[in-house]
C-alpha positions, 0 to 999 in steps of 0.5 A, a space after each residue: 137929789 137921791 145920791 143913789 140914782 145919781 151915781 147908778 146914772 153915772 155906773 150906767 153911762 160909764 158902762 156905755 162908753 166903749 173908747 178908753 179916751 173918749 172925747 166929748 163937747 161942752 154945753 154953755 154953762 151959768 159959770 161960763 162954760 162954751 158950747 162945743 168945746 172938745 175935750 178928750 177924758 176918761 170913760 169915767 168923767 165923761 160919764 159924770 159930765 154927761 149926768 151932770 149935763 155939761 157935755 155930750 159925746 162928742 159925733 164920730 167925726 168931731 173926735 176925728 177932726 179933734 185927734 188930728 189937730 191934736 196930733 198936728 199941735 203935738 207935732 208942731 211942738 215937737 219939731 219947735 222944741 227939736 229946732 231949739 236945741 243946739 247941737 255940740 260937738 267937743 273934739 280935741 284941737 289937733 283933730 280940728 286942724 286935720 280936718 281944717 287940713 283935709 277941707 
């Protein structure tokens, strides 16, 4: 292999990929890998998986759906770890009383 040609395939793919995130989807691989497996990368992996033809972009819409789950995940996670945390309040005993008093 020509380590020349090599890396000028991967400059001309990079230079291709507009999306500062791009997402792309695997190919099956002899060491396991799945197809269509989505990921999101940098410009410059993406470029380096697709020379190496173990992913493609991903289709528009595929990197839509993927983003949303993503953002749904993120979501889920957050709202779990805020419904874990416990809330305390120190207040001295008097104040305590008074509103003990008032309600």
């Amino acid at each position: 292999m020509d380590l020349k040609i090599y890396y000028q395939k991967i400059r001309e793919k990079r230079a291709s990929i507009a999306e500062p995130f791009p997402v792309v989807a695997s190919h099956e691989t002899a060491d396991g890998g799945k197809t269509g497996v989505l990921t999101e990368v940098t410009p410059e992996l993406a470029a380096k998986l697709i020379v190496d033809g173990v992913a493609q972009m991903a289709t528009p819409e595929d990197a839509a759906q993927f983003r949303r789950s993503q953002a749904e995940a993120k979501k889920a996670a957050d709202e779990a770890r805020a419904a874990s945390q416990v809330q305390v309040t120190v207040m001295p005993k008097e104040l305590l009383e008074q509103f003990r008093k008032k309600g």
